[in-house]
N, C-alpha and C positions, 0 to 999 in steps of 0.2 A: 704626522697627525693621525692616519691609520691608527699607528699601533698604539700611540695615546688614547685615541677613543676606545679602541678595545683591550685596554688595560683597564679603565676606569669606569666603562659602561656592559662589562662580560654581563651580569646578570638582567639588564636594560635590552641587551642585544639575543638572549636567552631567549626572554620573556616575549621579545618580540617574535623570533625566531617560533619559539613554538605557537604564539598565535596565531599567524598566516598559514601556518603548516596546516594545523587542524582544520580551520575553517576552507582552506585549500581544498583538503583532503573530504571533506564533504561535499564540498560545494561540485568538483570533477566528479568524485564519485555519484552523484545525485545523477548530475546530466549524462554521465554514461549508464546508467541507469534507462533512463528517455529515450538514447538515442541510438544505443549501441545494439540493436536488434532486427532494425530494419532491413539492414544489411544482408547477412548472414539467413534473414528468413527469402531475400528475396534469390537468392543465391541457393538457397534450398531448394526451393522451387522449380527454379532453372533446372538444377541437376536434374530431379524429379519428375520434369517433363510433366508436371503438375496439371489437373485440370484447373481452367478458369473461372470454376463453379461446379458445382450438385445441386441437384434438384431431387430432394425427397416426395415422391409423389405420393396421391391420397388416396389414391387407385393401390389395391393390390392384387387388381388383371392383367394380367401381361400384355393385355392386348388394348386398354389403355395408356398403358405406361410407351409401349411403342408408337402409338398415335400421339403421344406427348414428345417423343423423341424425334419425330418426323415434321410434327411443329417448328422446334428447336433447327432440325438439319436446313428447312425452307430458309432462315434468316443470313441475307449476305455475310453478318456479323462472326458465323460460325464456321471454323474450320473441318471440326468431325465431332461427332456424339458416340458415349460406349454406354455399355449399360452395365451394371455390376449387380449379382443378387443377392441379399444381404439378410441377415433375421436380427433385427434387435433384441437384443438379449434380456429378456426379466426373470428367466432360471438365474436361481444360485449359482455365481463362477469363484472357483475357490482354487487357491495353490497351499497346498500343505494346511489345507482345513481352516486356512483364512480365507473370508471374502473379500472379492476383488471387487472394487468398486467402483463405480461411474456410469459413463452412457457409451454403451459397448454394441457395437454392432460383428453380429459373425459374418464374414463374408467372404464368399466364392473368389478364389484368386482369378485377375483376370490380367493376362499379361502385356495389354495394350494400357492398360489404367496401373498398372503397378511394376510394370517390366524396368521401371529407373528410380525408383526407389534405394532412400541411403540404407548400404547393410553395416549396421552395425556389429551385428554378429550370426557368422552364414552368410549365403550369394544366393545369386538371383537362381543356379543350378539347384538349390535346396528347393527355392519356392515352386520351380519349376516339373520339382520329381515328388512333390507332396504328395503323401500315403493322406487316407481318409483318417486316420486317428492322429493328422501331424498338425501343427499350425504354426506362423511365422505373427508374431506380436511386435507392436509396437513399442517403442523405447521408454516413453511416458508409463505403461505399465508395469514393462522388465524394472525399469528403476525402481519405481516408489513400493516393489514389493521383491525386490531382488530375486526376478525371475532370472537364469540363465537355459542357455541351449542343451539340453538333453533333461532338464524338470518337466515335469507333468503339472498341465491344470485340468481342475472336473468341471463339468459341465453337466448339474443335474435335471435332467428332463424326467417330463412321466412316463415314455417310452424305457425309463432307461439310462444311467447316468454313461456319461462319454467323457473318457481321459485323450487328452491332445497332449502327444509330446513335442516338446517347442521344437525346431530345427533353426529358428532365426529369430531374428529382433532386428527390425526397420525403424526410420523416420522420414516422414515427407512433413510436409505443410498442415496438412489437414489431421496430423494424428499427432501432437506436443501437449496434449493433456488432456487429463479422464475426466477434463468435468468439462469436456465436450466429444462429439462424438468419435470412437475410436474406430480402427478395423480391427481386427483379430485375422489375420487371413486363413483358409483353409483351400484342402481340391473340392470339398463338396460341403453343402448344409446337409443335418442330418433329416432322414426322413421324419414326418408327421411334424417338424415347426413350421411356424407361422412364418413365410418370407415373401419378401417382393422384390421387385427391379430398382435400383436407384439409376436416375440416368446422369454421366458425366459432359459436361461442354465444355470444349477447348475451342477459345476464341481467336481470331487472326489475330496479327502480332496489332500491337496496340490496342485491344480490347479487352476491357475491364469486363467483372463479373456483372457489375451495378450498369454499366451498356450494353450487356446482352441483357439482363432483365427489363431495362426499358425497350428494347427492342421489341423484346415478346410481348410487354405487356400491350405496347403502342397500335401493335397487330391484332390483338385478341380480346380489344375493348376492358385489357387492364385487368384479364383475369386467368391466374394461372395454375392449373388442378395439382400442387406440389409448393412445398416450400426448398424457397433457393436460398444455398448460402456458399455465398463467394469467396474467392479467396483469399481478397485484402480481409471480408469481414474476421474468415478463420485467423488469419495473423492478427488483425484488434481485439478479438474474443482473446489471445493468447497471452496478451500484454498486458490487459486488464491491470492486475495484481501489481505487477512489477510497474507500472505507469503512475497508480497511486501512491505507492512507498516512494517511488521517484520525487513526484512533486512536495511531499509530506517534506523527504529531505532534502531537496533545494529551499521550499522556506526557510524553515531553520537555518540552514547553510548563509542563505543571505542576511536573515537578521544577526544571527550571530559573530559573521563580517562585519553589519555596522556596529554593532554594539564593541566590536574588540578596536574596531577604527579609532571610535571616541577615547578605548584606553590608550591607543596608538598613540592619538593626537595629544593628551595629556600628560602620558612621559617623555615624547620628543622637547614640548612646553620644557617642563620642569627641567630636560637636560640642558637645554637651549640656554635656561635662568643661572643653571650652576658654570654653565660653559662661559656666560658673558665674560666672565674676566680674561681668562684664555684668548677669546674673540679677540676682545679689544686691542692685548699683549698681541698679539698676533701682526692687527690691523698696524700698528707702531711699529711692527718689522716691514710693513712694507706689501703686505698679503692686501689685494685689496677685496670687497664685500664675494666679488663671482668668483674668486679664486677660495676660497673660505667656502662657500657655499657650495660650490662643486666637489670638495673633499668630503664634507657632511652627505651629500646625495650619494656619493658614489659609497660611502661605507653604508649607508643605510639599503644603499639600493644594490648592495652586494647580500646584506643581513635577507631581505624579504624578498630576495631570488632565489638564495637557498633554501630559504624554508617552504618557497612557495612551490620548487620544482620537487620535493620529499615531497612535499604534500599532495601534489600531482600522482606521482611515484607510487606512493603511500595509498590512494585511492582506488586504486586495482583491487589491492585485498576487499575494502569495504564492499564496490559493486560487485565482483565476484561474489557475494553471500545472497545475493540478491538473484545476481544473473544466471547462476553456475546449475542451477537445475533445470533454465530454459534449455540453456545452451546442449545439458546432457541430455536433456529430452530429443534434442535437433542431432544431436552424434556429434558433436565434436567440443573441444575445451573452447572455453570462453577467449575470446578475439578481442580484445580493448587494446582499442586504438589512441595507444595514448598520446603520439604527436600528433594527431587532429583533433582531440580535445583537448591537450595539455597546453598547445601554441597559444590558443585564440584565450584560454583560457588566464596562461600564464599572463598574457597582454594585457587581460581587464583588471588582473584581480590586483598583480605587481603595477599596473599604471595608476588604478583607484587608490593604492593604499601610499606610492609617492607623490601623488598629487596633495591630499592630506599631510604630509611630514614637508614638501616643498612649501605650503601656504607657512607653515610654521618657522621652516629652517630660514624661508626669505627676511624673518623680519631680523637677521639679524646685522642686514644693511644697514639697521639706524644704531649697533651699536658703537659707540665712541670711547676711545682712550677713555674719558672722564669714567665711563661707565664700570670701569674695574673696580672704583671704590664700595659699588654696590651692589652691582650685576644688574639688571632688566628689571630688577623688583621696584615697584612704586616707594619710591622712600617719602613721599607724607605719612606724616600720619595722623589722628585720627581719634580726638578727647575719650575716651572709653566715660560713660555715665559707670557712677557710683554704687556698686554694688552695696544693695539695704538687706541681703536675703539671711539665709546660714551659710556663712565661709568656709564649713565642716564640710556641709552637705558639696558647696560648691568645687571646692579643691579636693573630694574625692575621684576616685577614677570615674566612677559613672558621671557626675558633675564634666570633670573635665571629658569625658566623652559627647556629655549632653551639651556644651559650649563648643566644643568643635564644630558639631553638628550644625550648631546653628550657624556659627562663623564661616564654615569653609564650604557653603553653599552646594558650590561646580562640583567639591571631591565627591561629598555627598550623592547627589545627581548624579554623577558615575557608577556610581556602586549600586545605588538604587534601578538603574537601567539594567546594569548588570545580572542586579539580583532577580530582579522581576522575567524577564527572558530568560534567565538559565530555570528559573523554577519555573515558568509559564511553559516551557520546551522539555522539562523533566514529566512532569504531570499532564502533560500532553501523549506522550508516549508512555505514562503509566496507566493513565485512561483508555489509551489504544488499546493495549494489551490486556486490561481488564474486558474492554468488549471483546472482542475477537475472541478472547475464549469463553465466552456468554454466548455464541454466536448460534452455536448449535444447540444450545437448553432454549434460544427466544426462535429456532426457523419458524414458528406459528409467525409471526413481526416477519421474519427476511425473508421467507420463501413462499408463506400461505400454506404451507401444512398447519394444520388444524391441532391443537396442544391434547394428542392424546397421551395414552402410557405405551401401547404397540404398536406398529400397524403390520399387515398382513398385503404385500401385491399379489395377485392370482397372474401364474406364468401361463396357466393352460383357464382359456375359459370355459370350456367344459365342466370343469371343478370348479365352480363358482359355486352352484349350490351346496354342495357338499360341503365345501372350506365354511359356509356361513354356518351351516346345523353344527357344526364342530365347536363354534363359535358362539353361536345361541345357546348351545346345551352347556356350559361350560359356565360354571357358578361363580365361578372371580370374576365373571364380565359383569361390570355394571351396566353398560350400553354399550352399542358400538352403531358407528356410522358406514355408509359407502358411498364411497370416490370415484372417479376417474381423474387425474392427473396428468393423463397423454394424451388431451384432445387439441386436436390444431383447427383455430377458427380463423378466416381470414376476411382483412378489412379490407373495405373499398379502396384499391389503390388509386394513387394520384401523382400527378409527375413530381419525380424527387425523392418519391419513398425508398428505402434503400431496400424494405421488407415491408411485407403485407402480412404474415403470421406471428399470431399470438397462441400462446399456450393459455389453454382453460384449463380453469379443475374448478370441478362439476359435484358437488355434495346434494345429497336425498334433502338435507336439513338443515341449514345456515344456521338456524338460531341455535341449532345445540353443538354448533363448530366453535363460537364465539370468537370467527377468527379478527381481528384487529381491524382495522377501517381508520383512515386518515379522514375521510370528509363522508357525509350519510352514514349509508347501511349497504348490509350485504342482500343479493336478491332473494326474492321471497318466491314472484310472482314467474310465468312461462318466458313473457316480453322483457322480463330485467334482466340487468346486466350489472357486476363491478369489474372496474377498467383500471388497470395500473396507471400509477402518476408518469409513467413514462408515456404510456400511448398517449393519456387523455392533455400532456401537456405539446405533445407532436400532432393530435388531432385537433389541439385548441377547443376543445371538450369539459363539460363540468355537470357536477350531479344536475338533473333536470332533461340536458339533451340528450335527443335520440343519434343510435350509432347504428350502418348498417355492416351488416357484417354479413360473412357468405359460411355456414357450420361445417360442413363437408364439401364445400365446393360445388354447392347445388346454388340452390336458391337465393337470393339476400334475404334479410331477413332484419325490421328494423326491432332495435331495443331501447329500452328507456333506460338512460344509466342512473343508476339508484345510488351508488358509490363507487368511489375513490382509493386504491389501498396501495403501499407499496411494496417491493418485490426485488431480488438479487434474480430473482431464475429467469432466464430467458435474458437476461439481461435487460430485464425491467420489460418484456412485452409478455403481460400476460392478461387473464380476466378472471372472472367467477360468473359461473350460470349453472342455473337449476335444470338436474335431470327431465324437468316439464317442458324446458325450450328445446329441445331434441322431439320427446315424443309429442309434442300439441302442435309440431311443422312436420310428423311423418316420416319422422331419422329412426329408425333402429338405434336401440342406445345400450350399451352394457355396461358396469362397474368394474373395476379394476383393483382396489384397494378398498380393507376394511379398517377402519380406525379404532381401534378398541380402548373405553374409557374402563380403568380396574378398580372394584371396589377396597382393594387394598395394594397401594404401590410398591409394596413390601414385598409382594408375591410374583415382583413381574419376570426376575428373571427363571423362576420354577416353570411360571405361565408360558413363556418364552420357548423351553425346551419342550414342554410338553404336547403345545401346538406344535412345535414343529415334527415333533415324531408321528402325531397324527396327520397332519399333510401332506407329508414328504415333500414330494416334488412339487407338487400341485401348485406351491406358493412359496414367498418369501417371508422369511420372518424377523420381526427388526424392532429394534426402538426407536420410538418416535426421533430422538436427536439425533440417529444415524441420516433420516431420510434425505437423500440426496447431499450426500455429507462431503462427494468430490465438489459440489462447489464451495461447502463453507471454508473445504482445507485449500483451495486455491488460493481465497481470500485470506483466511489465518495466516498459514504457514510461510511465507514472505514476511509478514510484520514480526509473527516469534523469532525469525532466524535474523532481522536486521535491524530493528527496536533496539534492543541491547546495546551492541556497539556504539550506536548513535547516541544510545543515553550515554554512553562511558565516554565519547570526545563529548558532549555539550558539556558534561561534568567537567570535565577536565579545564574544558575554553573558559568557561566560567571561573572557577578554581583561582585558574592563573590570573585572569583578571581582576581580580580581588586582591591575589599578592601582588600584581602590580600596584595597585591604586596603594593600599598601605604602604607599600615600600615607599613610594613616592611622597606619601603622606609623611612617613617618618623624614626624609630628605628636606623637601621643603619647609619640616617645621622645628628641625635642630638644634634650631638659639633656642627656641621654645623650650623645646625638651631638655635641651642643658640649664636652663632656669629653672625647671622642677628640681633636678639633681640637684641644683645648688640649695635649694631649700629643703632638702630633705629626702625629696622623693625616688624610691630604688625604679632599679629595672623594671621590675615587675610590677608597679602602680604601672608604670605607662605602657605597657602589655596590657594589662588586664582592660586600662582605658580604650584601647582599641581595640580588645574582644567583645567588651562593651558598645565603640561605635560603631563595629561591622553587626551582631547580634542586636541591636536596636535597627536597625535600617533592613539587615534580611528577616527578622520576625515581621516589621509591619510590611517588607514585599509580600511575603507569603502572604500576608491577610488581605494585601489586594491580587494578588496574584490570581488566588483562589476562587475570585468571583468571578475572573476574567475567562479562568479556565470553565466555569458552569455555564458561562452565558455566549461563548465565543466556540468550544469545542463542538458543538452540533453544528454550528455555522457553517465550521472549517469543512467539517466530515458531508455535510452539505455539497459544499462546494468542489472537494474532491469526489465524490463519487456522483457528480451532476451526470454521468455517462447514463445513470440509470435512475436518471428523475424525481432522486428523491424530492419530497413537500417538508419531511419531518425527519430526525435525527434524536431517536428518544436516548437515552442514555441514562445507564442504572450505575452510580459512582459506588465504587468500593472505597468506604473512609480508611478503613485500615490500610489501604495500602497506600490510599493518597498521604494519610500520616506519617507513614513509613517514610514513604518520599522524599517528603518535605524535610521527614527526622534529618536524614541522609545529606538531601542537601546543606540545610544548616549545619550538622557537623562539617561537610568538607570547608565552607565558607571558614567556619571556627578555626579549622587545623592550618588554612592557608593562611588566615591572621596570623597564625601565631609563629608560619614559620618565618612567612613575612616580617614581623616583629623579633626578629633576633635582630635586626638592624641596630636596635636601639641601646642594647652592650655595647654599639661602640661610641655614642653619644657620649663626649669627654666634656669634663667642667673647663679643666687647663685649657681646648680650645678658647673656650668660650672666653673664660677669663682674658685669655692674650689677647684675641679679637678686640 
């Protein structure tokens, strides 16, 4: 019986075969995605001798930061405190006359903080014998700019530009990407920058980052002159990216499993129908119903073993596209563990998809000997009312397409699930991709930079004045604003907090930022404040109340929160406040960036070079959609590299189930089809009628599809990026490419019809006649 079933059923057993496979094959790849990280970071760690936390303090007296470190050493919780001296970097850092970009700190090698550090290329002897022009960089940077060991990067300061030749390339914990803080190591910072102390804690075994900070905080009445961040937090900042795409393709992965189930469930049926004669012949030799049933389970449950263990197999490639840049960031190749997800995995997907084909193959216990005359099919039948219409119209292809339809309900309803998910999951990941790369023309919306055409940061504030008369004198400027964007304000801690700072950015003039607001307005007044939907939804906060907050670690200070806005940076903890709330409570306050609005857009990249030859070092010079661009490509770049693929198996899974259902369709309705023959009708009318009933059913999916996708895609993105609070998910649709899309899908639906539909050359009259 094997080798009968797979004589008879090769392209049934195909179709099945490659469906589990795919949907396999995302569904492991999704979850190794989620889960395969945690490991390998904590194992980093280890080697690394990792601190359990930093604390970037707000002081930059040394003799602060030491009474902040001798706070920390008082707590049973701590085993030792280092201190590291570091200058965050707002010069230009360039390799071969690109800029390097992100949030870069230079810092003094210290060999108690960095003596176990992974080398990826160079030892600890290199970092150890470092010359003043040498530095040992991080792997997250070497990669994403193919730096190697013995290249030069510049470091232009107004003292004096400084070339470091690399000697090394490390990974720990705390440095797997540039859109959080890196080190650069050096033997020294150069004279005349701006530096401070950061201080490191290393907790007794068993203590977390987030139980030393309530420790300190529980001591010190809950206020701490520095922001901490931990080292789980470092590892969930890292995952971010890769956690989203994760979850994006596990839904899909599982809807696309039920939806292939129901094809499952539907040509098991149909073979079940053609097989009853078989059965019953069988049943009359002597087989009885579990001995029958057990032959059918075990071939099928040989069929969706194989394909489920490939598709297992098969999943490695896919999360590797995903995974393989964390992993090179961390120093070594990607580790998927695929008998720990492939077991549990093969259990659920191979038990769920026989449990489906068992409900089916059991009911062939009620067939009987008698039953061969007709097989399982309902032989009543069923007065057909009198057709009064046009019998032209009706016995054309489209006719007999439009009468299937109505007649064969269920097949319908399959295709229609089908179609609606394969295009609701097409146009989902084509609207991804159209945001994502919007991401950086809209960071006014993601990040609260302000929609100008340049901006300008001052490295040396010294040159603040100057960089602006450069600025003011300068006739293509229509206006320009000033920022600060690196203020750390911190909220009244309460037990539980994981963090207590938010990042400010501080504008002279709100109303000529016109930066976006989900709920109110942006501050006017000294006492206002707007608050990210992430804190105000963690502080249980709304336009109206007052928030106290501490600006530099002095004083509290209450605000009326005047609005609401949302944010990617900081990971949703940030605010907005007026240069007046500094100086109307006695803070020293300076700017940092100018924003510059250009009378003509045309001009900016001339504008561009020309400020920048006048400033040199002084400042930064950039487009507005570069600002802060390591975070939008953290976010981007995962969904361009793994989008794709994923659209090409959901195409595919879709594809096949479409040839399933028609092939099926053609099967079960052969007397049918040999009765056209007989009257006339060639191959090709009953082709074209099922190009017809698939193309009537995928044109009006799409047109429900379409609205699902408008009304349902901000939800989604809602709820996967809930990490950072969003309230709103605006979304600008590109029709053309959603057209495109859609074009695409429909033709593959068409081409699968139709090869589907070669079935029907073999639809013979002479059966039919003998029959």
């Amino acid at each position: 019986m094997w080798i009968k079933n797979f004589r008879h059923k090769k392209l049934q057993t195909l179709m099945i075969f490659m469906i589990i496979m795919l949907c396999s094959m995302l569904l492991i790849a999704s979850v190794s995605i989620l889960v395969s990280l945690n490991k390998p970071f904590k194992k980093l760690a280890k080697e690394c001798h990792s601190a359990t936390a930093v604390v970037y303090p707000y002081s930059t007296d040394d003799k602060d930061v030491n009474i902040l470190g001798q706070q920390f050493v008082k707590l049973t919780e701590v085993k030792k405190v280092e201190y590291v001296r570091i200058h965050y970097i707002t010069e230009r850092l360039s390799f071969e006359d690109k800029k390097i970009k992100g949030f870069i700190d230079l810092t003094k090698y210290n060999a108690s903080v960095f003596g176990k550090i992974r080398y990826l290329q160079g030892n600890k002897s290199a970092a150890e014998k470092l010359k003043n022009n040498e530095c040992i960089i991080p792997a997250c940077i070497s990669n994403e700019y193919n730096i190697k060991i013995g290249d030069s990067i510049k470091l232009e300061l107004v003292g004096g530009d400084v070339d470091y030749k690399v000697r090394g390339i490390y990974a720990d914990p705390y440095n797997t990407s540039s859109s959080f803080d890196s080190n650069i190591l050096t033997k020294e910072l150069p004279k005349g920058v701006s530096q401070k102390l950061c201080v490191y804690l290393y907790g007794k075994k068993g203590i977390t980052g987030s139980k030393l900070q309530d420790a300190f905080r529980k001591k010190h009445d809950g206020q701490m002159n520095g922001q901490m961040v931990t080292l789980q937090q470092t590892v969930d900042s890292s995952l971010i990216a890769a956690h989203i795409v994760g979850s994006v393709f596990l839904a899909i992965g599982i809807i696309m499993l039920f939806v292939s189930c129901i094809i499952i469930n539907f040509m098991i049926k149909s073979a079940m129908i053609a097989d009853s004669k078989s059965i019953a012949v069988y049943k009359t030799m002597g087989y009885t119903s579990s001995d029958i049933l057990n032959m059918y389970l075990k071939f099928y449950f040989a069929v969706v073993s194989l394909g489920c263990i490939i598709g297992i197999g098969s999943s490695v490639f896919l999360s590797d596209i995903i995974l393989a840049s964390v992993f090179k960031n961390m120093g070594q190749s990607v580790d998927n563990n695929i008998l720990a997800l492939g077991i549990p995995g093969y259990i659920i997907i191979v038990g769920f998809v026989l449990g489906i084909i068992y409900r089916i193959i059991g009911k062939t216990k009620n067939v009987k000997p008698v039953y061969a005359l007709n097989g399982m099919s309902n032989s009543n039948t069923h007065k057909k009312k009198e057709y009064k219409g046009d019998s032209k119209m009706q016995f054309s292809p489209i006719g007999i397409a439009l009468r299937t339809l109505m007649r064969n309900k269920k097949g319908a309803a399959h295709i229609v699930i089908t179609c609606i998910v394969t295009i609701f999951s097409i146009n989902f990941a084509v609207v991804s991709l159209d945001v994502a790369h919007t991401l950086k023309s809209n960071n006014d919306y993601w990040l609260g930079v302000d929609k100008c055409d340049v901006m300008v940061s001052i490295t040396d504030s010294k040159q603040y004045k100057k960089v602006e008369n450069i600025i003011r004198k300068d006739k293509r400027v229509n206006y320009y604003l000033e920022s600060n964007m690196s203020k750390k304000i911190a909220m009244k801690w309460k037990k539980g907090m994981d963090d207590t700072i938010i990042s400010g950015f501080v504008f002279n003039d709100f109303s000529r930022t016109k930066l976006p607001i989900v709920e109110g307005r942006n501050p006017k007044a000294s006492n206002e404040i707007a608050i990210a939907s992430k804190v105000a939804g963690e502080l249980h906060k709304t336009v109206g109340d007052y928030m106290q907050v501490y600006l530099q670690g002095g004083k509290s200070v209450n605000f009326l929160i005047t609005g609401i806005f949302q944010t990617y940076y900081q990971l949703g903890y940030a605010c907005r406040l007026t240069k007046s709330a500094y100086t109307d409570n006695n803070y020293r306050f300076n700017y940092d960036h100018f924003s510059i609005y250009l009378k003509n857009k045309n001009d900016m990249k001339a504008f561009m070079k020309d400020i920048k030859k006048k400033i040199k070092s002084s400042g930064n010079v950039f487009a507005r959609t570069e600002a802060f661009s390591s975070i939008m490509d953290m976010i981007v770049a995962p969904q361009n590299s793994a989008i794709p693929p994923v659209v090409a198996v959901v195409l595919l899974v879709g594809a096949i189930n479409i040839f399933c259902i028609v092939l099926l369709k053609n099967a079960s309705s052969k007397r049918i089809n040999g009765i056209y023959k007989c009257l006339g009708y060639s191959t090709w009318h009953l082709i074209l009628s099922n190009l017809y009933y698939v193309g009537i059913i995928a044109a009006a999916s799409i047109v429900v599809a379409l609205p699902l996708i408008v009304n349902f895609y901000p939800l989604i993105m809602r709820t996967c990026l809930a990490m950072f609070g969003f309230l709103k998910y605006p979304v600008t649709y590109n029709y053309y490419h959603i057209a495109l899309a859609n074009l695409v899908v429909f033709i593959f639906f068409i081409m699968s019809t139709m090869i589907s539909s070669r079935s029907l050359k073999k639809v013979s009259v002479r059966e039919l006649v003998q029959e």
